[in-house]
Every structure is written in C-alpha cells, then in structure tokens.
KEKOLVEX-167858 format. One record per residue (C-alpha): residue in three letters; y, x, z. Coordinates in steps of 0.05 Angstrom, whole numbers, plus 32768, in hexadecimal, padded with zeros to 4 digits. Layout:
N
alaYXZ ...
END
This chain:
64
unk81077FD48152 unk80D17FDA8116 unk808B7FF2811F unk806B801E80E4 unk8024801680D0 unk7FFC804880A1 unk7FD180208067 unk7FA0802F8030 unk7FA7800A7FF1 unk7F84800B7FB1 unk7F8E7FE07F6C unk7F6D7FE37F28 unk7FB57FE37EFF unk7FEA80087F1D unk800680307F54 unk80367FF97F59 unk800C7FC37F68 unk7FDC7FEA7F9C unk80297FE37FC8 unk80257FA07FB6 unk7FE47F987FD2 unk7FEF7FC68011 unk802F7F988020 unk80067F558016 unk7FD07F6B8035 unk7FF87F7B8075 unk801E7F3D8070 unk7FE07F17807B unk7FE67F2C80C5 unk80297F5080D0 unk806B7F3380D2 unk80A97F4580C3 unk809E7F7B8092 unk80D67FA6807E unk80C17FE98052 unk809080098030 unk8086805B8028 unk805B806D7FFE unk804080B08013 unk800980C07FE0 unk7FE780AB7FA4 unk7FA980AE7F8B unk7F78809E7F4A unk7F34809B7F3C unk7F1E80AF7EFC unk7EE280997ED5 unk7ED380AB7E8C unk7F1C80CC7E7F unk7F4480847E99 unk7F5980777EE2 unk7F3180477EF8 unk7F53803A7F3E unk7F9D804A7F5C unk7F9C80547FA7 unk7FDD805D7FCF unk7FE68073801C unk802680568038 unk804780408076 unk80607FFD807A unk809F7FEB80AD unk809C7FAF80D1 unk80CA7F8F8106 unk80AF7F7F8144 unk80C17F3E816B 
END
C-alpha cells in the first residue's frame, strides 16, 4: 500500500533539482519513497532571469 504526500519545492538552478530537493527533503522523515509527480512548475523572475524554480508534486511512499 503507498501513501501520497503533496510538497512544495523550490531551487535556484533548475526545475530538475527543486524534485531533487522535494525527494530529499522528504526522505529526511519518510521512508520508503517510491515516485514523484510533478504537478506544476513555477519561476520567479527578477531583472529578465529566473531567479527561482518552484515545483508542486506528490511524492509516493510505501507504508510499513
């Protein structure tokens, strides 16, 4: 059975590594994670140049 959390995310380089961070940062207290969804993306935008990449996703985990 897997359990599905919803998680904001943000990183300075890439849309890529804002998953990255949502998945570590949930790995710091969930177990057992499984998938990621990335549902939407987002930039900030300063001076012409995003600035920030935010992601909302949903991250799978298994429960024990």
């Amino acid at each position: 059975m897997l359990k599905v959390i919803e998680v904001l995310a943000e990183s300075d380089k890439s849309w890529e590594a804002a998953a990255a961070n949502a998945v570590a940062d949930a790995a710091k207290t969930v177990r057992g994670i499984k998938s990621i969804n990335v549902k939407n993306f987002q930039a900030t935008v300063e001076n012409g140049k995003i600035t920030k990449y935010r992601i909302n996703a949903k991250i799978a985990f298994a429960l024990e």
